[in-house]
C-alpha positions as CSV (number, residue, x, y, z in Angstrom):
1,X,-12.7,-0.3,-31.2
2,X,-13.4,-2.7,-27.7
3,X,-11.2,-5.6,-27.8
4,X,-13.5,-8.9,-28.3
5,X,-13.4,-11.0,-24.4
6,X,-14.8,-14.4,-25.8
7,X,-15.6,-17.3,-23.4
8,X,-13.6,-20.3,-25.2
9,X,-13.0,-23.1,-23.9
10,X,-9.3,-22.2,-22.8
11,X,-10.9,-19.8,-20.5
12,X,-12.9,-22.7,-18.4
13,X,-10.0,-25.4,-18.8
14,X,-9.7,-27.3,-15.8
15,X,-13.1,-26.4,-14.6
16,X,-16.3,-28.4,-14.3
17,X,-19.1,-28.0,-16.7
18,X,-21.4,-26.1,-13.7
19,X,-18.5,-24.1,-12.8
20,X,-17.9,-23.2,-16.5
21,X,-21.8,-21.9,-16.4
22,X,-21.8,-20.6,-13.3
23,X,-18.9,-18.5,-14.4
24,X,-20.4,-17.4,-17.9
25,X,-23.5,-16.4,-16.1
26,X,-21.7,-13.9,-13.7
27,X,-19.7,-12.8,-16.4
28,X,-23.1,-11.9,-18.2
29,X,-24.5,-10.5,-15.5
30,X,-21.8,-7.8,-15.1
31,X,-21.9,-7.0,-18.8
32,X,-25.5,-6.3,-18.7
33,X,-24.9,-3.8,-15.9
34,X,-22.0,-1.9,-18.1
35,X,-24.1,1.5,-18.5
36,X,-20.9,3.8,-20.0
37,X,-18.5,2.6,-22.8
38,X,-15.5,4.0,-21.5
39,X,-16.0,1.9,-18.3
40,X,-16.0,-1.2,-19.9
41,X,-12.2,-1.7,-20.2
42,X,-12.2,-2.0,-15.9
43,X,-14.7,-4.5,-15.6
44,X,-12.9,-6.4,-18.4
45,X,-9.6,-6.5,-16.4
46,X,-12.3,-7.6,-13.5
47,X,-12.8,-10.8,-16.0
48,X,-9.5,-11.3,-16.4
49,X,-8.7,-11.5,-12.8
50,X,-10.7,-14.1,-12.6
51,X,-13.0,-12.4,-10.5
52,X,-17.1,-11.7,-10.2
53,X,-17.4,-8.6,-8.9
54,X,-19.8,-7.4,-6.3
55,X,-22.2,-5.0,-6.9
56,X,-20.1,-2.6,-5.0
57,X,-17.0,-3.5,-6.8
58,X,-19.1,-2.6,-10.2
59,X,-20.3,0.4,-9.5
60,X,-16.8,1.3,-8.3
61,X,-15.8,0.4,-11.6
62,X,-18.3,2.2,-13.1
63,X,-16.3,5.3,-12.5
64,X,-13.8,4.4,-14.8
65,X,-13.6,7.4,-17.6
66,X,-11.0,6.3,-19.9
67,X,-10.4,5.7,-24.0
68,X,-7.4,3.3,-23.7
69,X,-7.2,0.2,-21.1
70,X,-5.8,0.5,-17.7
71,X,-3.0,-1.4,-17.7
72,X,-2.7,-1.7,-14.1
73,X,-5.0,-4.1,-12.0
74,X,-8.1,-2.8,-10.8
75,X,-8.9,-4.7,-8.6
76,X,-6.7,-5.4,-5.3
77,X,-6.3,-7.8,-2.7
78,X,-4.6,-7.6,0.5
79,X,-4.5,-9.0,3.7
80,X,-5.2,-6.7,7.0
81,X,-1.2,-5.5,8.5
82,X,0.0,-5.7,5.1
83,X,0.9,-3.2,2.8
84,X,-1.1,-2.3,-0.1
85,X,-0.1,-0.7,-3.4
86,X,-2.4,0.6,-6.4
87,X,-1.4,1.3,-9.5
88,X,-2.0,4.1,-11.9
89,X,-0.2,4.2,-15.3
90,X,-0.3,7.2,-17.4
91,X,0.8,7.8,-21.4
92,X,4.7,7.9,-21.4
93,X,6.2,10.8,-22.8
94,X,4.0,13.5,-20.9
95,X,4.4,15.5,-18.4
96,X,0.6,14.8,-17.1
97,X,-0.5,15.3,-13.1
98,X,-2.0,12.7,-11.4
99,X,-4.5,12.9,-7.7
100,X,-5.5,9.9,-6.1
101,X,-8.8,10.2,-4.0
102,X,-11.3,8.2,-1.9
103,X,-14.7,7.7,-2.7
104,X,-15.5,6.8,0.2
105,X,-15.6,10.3,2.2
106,X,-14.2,12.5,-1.4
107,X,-10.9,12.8,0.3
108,X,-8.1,14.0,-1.6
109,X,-5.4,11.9,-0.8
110,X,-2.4,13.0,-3.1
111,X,-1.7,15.2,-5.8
112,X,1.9,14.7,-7.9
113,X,4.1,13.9,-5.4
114,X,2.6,15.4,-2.6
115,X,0.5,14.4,0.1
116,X,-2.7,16.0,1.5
117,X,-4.1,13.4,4.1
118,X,-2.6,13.4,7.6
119,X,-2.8,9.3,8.2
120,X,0.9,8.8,7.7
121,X,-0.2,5.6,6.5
122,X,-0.8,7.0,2.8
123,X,2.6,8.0,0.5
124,X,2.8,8.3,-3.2
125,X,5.6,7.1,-5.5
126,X,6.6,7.2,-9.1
127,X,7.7,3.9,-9.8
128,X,8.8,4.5,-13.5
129,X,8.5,7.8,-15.6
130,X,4.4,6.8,-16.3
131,X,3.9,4.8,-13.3
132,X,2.7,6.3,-10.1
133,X,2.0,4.1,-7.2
134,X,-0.6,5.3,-4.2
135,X,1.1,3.1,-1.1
136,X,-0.6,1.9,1.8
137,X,1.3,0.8,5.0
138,X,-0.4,-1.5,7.0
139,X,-4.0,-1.8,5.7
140,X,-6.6,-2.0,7.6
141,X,-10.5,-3.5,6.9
142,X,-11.8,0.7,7.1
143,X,-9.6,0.9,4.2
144,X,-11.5,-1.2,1.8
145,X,-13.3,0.6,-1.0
146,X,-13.0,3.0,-4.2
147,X,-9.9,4.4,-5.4
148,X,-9.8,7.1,-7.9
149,X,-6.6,8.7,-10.4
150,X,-7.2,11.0,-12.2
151,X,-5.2,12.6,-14.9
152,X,-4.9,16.0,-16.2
153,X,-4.8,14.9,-19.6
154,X,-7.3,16.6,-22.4
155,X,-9.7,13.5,-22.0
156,X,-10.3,14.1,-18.3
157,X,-8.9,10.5,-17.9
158,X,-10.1,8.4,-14.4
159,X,-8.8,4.9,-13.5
160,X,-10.7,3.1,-10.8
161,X,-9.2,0.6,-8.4
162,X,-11.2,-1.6,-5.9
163,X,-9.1,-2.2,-2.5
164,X,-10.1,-4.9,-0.6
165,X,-8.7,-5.5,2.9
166,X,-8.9,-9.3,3.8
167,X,-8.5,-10.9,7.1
168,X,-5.3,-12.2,8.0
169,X,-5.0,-16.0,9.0
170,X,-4.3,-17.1,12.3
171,X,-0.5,-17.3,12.6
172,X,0.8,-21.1,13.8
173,X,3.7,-21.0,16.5
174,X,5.7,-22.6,14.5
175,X,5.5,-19.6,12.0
176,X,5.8,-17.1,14.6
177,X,8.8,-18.7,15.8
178,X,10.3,-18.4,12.1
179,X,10.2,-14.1,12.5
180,X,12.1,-12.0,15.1
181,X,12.2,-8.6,15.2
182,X,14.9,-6.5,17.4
183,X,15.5,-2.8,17.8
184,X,18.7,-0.9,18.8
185,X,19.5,2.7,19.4
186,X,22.1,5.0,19.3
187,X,23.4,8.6,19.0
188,X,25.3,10.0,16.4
189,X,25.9,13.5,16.7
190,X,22.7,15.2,17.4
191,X,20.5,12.7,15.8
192,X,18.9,9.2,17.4
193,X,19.5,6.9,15.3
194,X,17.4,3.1,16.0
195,X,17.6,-0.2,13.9
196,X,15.1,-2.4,13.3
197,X,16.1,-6.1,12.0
198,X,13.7,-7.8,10.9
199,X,14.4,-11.8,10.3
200,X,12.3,-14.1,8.0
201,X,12.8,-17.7,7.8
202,X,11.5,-17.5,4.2
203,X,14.0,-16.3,1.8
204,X,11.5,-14.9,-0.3
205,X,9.6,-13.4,1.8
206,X,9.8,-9.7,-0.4
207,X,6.5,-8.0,1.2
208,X,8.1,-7.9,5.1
209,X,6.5,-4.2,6.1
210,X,8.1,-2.3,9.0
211,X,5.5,-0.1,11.1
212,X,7.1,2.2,12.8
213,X,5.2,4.0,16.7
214,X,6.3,6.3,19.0
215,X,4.3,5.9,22.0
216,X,1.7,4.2,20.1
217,X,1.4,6.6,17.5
218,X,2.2,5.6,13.9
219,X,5.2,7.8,13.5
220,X,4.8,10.0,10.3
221,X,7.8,9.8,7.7
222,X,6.5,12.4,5.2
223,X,8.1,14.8,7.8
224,X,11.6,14.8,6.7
225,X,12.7,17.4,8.7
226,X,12.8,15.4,11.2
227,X,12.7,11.6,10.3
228,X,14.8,10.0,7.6
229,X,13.6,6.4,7.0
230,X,16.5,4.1,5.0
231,X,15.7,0.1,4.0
232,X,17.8,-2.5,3.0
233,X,16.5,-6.1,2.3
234,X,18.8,-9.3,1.7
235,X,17.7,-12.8,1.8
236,X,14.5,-13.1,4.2
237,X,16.1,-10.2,6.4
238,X,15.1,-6.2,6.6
239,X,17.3,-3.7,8.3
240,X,15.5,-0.5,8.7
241,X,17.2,2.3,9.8
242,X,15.2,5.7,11.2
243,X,17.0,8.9,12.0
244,X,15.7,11.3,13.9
245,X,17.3,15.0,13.3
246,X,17.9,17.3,15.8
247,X,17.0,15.1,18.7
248,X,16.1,16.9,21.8
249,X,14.1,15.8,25.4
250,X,10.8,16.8,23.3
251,X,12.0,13.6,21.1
252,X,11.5,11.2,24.5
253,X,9.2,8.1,24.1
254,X,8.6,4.5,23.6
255,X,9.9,3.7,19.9
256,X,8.8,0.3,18.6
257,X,8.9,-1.3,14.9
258,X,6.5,-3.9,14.4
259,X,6.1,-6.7,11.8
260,X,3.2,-9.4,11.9
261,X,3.1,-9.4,15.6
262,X,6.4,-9.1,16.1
263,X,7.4,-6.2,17.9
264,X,10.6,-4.5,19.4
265,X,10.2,-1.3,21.4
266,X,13.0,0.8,23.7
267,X,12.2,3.8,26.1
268,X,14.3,6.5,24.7
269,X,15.6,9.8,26.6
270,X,17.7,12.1,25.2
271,X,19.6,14.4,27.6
272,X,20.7,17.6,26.1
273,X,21.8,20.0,28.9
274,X,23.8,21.7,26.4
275,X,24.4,21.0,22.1
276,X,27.9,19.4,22.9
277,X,27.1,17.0,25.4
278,X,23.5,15.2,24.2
279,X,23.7,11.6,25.8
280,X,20.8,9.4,25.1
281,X,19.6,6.7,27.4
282,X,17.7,3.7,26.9
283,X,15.1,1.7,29.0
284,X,14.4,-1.9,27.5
């Protein structure tokens, strides 16, 4: 049986009476436009947001093919630079497959833990044993639109997620002066090994995001073989350390990490005349 949503007046407290009706008549708009049963559990967690979904966001929702209610939120916020993460529960105790995929353009984006799109942007993690998370580094506005998981459970479950990409405000001076970012290199056998500190005046500043280039490139960190990508956060400060394996003169480049327009970079050359004595030099 649906769960009741009622309108009381705990809902609407600390809102004026227009607000209260404007609020009630977008909710009633939506409902009218619920067309499957099974659907109706996203656009409820819509309500509870606090949020009057769009016509695009509905129909998004609309996907939604599912018997029990997402417990995840469906519909997410983020601001363009930052990273963005959607949710996708699944019943505990089973071994069930999940795929995330893109309305947008049908793209497959990952399956388990594996990943099918070549935008190293996209990873997937399992943040508990039912809990799979679809990251996003560094959003950007293209990104905004539907998100599908589906399950391989015997209902055919889908969970729908709305992304929307906001833009970022304009950053004061007296903030940027708050962040610093510096990058240092080094050699450790045959592997290039570069720091990145990044330093936050706000101690609880937990959503810092490290964006990583080679020669503008976003460097891609699903290839293990030959990057290995370690964080550590403390206190408003981020220390990411990025090996690369096997360096060799193929490896040269600019290397920069990058955090809300704070960038560090270093020219990197690696010379490797023979395995025992690789050297690496660096151009600032």
């Amino acid at each position: 049986m649906l769960r009741p949503y009622l309108l009381s007046p705990a809902h609407v407290l600390g809102h004026s009476t227009e607000e209260a009706h404007a609020e009630k008549s977008c909710r009633r708009a939506m409902l009218r436009r619920i067309t499957d049963v099974f659907a109706v559990f996203a656009i409820f967690s819509a309500f509870e947001q606090g949020l009057c979904a769009s016509e695009e966001v509905m129909a998004c929702l609309r996907q939604e093919r599912s018997r029990v209610e997402n417990p995840s939120q469906t519909i997410v916020n983020v601001v363009a630079e930052n990273p963005a993460y959607l949710h996708c529960s699944v019943p505990p105790d089973a071994e069930h497959e999940i795929a995330w995929t893109r309305v947008s353009d049908g793209a497959l984006l990952t399956a388990g833990n594996r990943t099918f799109t070549r935008d190293p942007r996209w990873q997937v993690s399992k943040k508990s044993s039912n809990v799979w998370v679809l990251n996003l580094r560094r959003a950007e506005h293209a990104d905004s639109g539907c998100y599908l998981c589906e399950i391989n459970d015997k209902h055919s479950t889908v969970y729908a997620v709305y992304l929307k990409v906001l833009d970022p405000p304009l950053p004061s001076p007296a903030s940027l002066q708050k962040k610093s970012t510096r990058l240092m290199a080094n050699m450790s056998g045959d592997e290039v090994v570069l720091n990145c500190t990044v330093t936050s005046a706000d101690d609880e500043d937990d959503d810092i995001d490290v964006v990583w280039t080679r020669d503008g490139t976003t460097i891609n960190f699903n290839n293990t073989e030959k990057y290995i990508l370690k964080v550590k956060r403390d206190a408003g400060v981020v220390i990411e350390t990025m090996r690369i394996r096997k360096a060799t003169m193929e490896d040269d480049g600019n290397y920069a990490c990058e955090h809300m327009q704070q960038k560090a970079s270093q020219i990197v050359h690696i010379n490797s005349k023979a395995p025992s004595s690789k050297s690496l030099f660096l151009q600032y």
